[in-house]
C-alpha positions as CSV (number, residue, x, y, z in Angstrom):
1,X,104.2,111.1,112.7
2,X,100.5,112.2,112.8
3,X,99.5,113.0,109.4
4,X,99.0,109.5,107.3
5,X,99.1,110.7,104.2
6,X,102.6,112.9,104.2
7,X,103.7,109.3,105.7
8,X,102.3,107.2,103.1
9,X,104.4,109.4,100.2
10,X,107.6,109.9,102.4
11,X,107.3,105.2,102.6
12,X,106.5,104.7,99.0
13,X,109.2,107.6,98.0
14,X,111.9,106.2,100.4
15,X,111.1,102.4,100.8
16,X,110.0,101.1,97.6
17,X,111.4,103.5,95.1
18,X,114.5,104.4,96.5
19,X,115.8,101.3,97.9
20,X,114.5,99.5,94.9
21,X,116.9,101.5,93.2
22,X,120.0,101.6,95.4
23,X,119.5,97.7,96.1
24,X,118.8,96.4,92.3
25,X,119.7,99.3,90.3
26,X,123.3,99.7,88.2
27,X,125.7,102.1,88.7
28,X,124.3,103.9,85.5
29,X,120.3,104.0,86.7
30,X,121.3,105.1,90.4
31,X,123.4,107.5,88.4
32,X,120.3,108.6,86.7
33,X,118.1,108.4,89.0
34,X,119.2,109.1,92.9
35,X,120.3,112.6,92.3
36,X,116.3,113.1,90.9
37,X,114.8,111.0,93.5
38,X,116.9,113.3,96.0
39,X,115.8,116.8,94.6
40,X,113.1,117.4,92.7
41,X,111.4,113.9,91.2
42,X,108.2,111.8,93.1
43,X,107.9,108.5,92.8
44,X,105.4,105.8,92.8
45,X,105.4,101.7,93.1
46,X,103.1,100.2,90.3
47,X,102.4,96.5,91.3
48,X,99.1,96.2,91.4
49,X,96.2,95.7,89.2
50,X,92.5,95.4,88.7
51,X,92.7,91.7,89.0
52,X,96.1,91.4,91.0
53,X,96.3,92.7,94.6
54,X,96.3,90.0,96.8
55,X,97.1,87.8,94.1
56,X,100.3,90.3,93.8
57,X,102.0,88.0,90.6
58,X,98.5,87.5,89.0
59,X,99.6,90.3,86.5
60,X,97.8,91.4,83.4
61,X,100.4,94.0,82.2
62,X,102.3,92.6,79.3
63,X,106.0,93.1,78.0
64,X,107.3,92.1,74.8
65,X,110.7,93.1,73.1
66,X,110.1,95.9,70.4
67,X,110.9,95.2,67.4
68,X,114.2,97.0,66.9
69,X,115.3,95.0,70.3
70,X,116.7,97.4,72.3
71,X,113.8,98.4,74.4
72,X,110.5,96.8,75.8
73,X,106.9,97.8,75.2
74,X,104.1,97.9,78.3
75,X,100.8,97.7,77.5
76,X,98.5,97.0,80.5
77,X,96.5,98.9,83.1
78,X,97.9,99.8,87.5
79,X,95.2,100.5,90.1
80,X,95.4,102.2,93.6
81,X,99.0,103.5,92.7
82,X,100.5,106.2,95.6
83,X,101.9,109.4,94.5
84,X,100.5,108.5,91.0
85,X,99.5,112.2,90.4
86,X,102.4,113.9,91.5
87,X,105.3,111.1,90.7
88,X,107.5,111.8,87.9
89,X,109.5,108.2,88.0
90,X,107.2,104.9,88.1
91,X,108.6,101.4,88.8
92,X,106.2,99.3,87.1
93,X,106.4,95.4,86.7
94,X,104.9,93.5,83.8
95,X,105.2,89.9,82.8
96,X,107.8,89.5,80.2
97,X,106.8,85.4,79.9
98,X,103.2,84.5,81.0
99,X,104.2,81.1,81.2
100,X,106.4,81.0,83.2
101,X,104.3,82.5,86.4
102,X,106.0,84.8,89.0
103,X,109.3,84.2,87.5
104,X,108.6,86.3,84.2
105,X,107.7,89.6,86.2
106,X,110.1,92.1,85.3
107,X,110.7,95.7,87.3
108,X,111.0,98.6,84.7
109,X,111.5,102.3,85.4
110,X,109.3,104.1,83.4
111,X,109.6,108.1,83.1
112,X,106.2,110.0,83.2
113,X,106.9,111.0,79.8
114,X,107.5,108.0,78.1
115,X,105.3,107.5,74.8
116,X,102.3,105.5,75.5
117,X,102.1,106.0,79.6
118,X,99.3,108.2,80.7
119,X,98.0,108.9,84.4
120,X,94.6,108.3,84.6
121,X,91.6,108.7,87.7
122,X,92.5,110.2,90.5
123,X,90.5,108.1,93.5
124,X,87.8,109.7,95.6
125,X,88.9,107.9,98.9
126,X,87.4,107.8,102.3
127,X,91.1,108.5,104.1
128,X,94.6,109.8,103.2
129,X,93.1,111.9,101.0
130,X,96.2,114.2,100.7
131,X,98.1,111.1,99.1
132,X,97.0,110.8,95.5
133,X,96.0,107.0,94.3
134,X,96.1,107.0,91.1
135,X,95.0,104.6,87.9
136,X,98.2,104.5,85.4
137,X,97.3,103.1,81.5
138,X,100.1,101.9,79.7
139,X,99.6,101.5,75.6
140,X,102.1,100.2,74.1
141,X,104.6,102.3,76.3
142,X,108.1,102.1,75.6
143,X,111.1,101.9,78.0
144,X,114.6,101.1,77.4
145,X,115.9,98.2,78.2
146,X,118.1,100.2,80.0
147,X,116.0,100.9,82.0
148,X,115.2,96.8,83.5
149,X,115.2,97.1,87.2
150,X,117.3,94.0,88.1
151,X,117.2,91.1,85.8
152,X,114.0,89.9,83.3
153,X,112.2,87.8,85.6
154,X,113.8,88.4,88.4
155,X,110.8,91.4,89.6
156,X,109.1,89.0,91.7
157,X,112.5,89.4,94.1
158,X,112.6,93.3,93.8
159,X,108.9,93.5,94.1
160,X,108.6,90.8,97.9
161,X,112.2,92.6,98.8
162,X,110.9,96.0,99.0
163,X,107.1,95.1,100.3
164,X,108.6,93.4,102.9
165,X,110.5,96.4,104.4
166,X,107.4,98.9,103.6
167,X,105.2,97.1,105.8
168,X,107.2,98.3,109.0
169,X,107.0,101.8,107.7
170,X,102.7,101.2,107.8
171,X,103.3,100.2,111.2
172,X,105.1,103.1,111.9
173,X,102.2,105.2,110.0
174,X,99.9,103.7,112.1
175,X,101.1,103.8,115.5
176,X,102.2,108.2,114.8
177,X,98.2,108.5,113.8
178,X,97.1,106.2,116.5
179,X,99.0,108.0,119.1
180,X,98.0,111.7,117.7
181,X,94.0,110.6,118.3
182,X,95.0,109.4,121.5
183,X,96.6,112.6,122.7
184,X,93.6,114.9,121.1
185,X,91.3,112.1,123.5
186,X,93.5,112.9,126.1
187,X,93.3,116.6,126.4
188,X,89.2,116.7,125.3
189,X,88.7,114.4,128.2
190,X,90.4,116.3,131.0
191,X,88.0,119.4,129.5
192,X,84.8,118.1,128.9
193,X,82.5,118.1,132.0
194,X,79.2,116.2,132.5
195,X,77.6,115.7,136.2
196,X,79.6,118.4,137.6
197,X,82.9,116.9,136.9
198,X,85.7,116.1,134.1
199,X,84.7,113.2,132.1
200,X,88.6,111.8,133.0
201,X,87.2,111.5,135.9
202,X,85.5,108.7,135.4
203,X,87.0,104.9,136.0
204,X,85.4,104.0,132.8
205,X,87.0,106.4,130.9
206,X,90.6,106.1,132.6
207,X,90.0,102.6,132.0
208,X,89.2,102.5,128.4
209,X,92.3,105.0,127.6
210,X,94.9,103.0,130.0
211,X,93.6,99.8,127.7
212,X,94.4,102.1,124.8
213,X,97.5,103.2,125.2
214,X,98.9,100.0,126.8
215,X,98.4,98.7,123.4
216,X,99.7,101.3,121.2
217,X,102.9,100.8,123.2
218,X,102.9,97.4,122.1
219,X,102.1,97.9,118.8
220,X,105.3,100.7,118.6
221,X,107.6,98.1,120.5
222,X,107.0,96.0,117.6
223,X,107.5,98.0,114.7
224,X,110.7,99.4,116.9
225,X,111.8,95.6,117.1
226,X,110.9,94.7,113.1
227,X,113.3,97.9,112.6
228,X,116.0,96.7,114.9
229,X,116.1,93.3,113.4
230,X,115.9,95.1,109.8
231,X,119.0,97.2,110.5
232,X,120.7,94.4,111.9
233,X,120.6,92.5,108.7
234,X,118.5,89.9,110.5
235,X,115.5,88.3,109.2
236,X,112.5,90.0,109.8
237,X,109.4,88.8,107.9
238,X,107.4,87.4,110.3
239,X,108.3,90.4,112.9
240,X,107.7,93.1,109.9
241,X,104.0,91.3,109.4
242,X,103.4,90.8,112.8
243,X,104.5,94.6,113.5
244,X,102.0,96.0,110.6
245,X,98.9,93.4,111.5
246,X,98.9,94.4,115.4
247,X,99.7,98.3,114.9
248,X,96.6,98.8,111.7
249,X,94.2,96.8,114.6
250,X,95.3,99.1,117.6
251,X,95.3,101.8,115.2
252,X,91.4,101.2,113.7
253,X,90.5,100.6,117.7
254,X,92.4,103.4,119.2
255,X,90.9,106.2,116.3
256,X,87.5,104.4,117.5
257,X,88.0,105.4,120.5
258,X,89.0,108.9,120.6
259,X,86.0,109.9,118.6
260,X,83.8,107.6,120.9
261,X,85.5,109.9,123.8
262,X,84.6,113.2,122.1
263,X,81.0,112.2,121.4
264,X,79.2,114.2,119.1
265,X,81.7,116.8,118.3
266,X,84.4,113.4,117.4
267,X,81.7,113.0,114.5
268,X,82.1,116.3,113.0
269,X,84.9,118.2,110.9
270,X,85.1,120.8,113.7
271,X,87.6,118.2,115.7
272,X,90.3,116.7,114.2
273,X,89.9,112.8,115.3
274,X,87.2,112.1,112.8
275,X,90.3,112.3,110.1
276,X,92.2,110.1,112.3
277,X,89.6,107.7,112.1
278,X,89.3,107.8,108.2
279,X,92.8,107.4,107.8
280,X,93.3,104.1,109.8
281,X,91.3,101.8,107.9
282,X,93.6,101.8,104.8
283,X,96.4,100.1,107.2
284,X,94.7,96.9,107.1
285,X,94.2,96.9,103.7
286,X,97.5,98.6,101.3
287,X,100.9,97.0,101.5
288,X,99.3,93.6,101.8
289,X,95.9,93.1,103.7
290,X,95.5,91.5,107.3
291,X,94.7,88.2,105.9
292,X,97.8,88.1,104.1
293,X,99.7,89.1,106.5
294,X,98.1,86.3,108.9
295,X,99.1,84.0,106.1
296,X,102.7,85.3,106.1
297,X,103.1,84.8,110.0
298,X,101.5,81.6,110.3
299,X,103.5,80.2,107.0
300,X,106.3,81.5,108.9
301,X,105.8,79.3,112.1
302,X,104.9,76.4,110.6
303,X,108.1,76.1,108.8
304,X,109.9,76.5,112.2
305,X,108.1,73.9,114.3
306,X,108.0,71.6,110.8
């Protein structure tokens, strides 16, 4: 709930890797690959590249058939990939035809140990910094065709599928770290004393965390709501963008304030909201950025009212 980074892994591990697998896996890979997923194996989402975030399809990593035709080879390079230092099991896509735009991405599941797949830096980040992000350098790698997630060209569909669902676990990430810099605020408030009285004691402090927590509440009654709608088998894009856009604002404001609230000490390692603080930014930027998710929502109610 609090800690951003356990939550990151536990999203990427549960939401795009296994329910990639379970959704567009056969019987043989969840056969495979479950029972590892469930024990003892990490693993990691690799869609994005040093020219493709945003621009999720705009991919640089190539796949051609090798030559003996039972297997494909990768050569390319993944950026800003979660649980990359630690993940044993990769689902990687690559363009099988370049011209034929989103629709020749294919998803592959590529073992750690595959020939020609290396791990490479490790980022320095400002937050999360207990989540590994990770460059990945395929050269040539070779992966079964066994091991095609779905069908060739059809990774665009597992790739929007799972992103979709993952961005109501960042809203869930955000509102558990949002509220855990709210409670520390709480408790330093009702503590601290300047002009011979508790600094909660103050109408402009009660004010700013009543404005605070009114809209965390918001922000968890719509991630709660994308959820419901998820589990219901309802659609829930626009709720699932909405829910991650509102809760990575209230988040980035609410870790603003807590610090604000603890003063000098809030800027220092000693207290624990500083971290907080760090660790909000990255939910307006992984899992699709605000702006895309603006452009998701308002592409969303055009086509109702059109």
């Amino acid at each position: 709930r609090v800690d951003a980074s356990l939550g990151v892994c536990l999203d990427v591990q549960n939401t795009l890797v296994n329910n990639a697998v379970m959704r567009f896996g056969n019987d043989d890979q969840k056969k495979r690959y479950l029972p590892r997923l469930a024990q003892n194996t990490v693993g990691a989402y690799a869609l994005s590249e040093p020219e493709s975030g945003s621009d999720a399809f705009a991919l640089a990593c190539r796949a051609s058939e090798d030559e003996d035709g039972d297997a494909y080879r990768l050569t390319g390079t993944k950026l800003w990939i979660t649980n990359g230092a630690e993940a044993g099991l990769f689902i990687v896509f690559a363009t099988v035809d370049p011209g034929a735009g989103y629709k020749g991405i294919t998803a592959f599941l590529v073992e750690r140990d595959f020939e020609g797949f290396t791990v490479g830096k490790k980022e320095d980040k400002l937050g999360i910094r207990a989540s590994s992000t990770c460059e990945l350098l395929l050269d040539e790698c070779r992966v079964p065709k066994a091991n095609v997630l779905g069908e060739p060209g059809r990774g665009y569909k597992v790739a929007i599928e799972t992103l979709n669902e993952g961005r109501i676990g960042i809203g869930a990430q955000m509102v558990g770290l949002a509220q855990a810099a709210l409670d520390h605020a709480l408790a330093y408030v009702q503590e601290r004393t300047q002009f011979g009285k508790a600094i909660a004691e103050f109408q402009a402090v009660q004010f700013q965390i009543a404005q605070a927590q009114t809209e965390l509440e918001m922000a968890r009654l719509g991630v709660y709501n994308a959820a419901r709608l998820h589990d219901a088998g309802r659609p829930f894009l626009t709720e699932g963008a909405m829910a991650k856009l509102f809760s990575s604002q209230v988040a980035e404001r609410v870790t603003s304030l807590a610090l604000q609230l603890f003063g000098g000490v809030g800027y220092t390692k000693d207290y624990p909201v500083e971290k907080l603080y760090r660790d909000a930014k990255i939910g307006q930027i992984y899992e699709g950025t605000s702006n895309m998710q603006l452009q998701t929502i308002a592409k969303q109610i055009m086509q109702r009212k059109g």
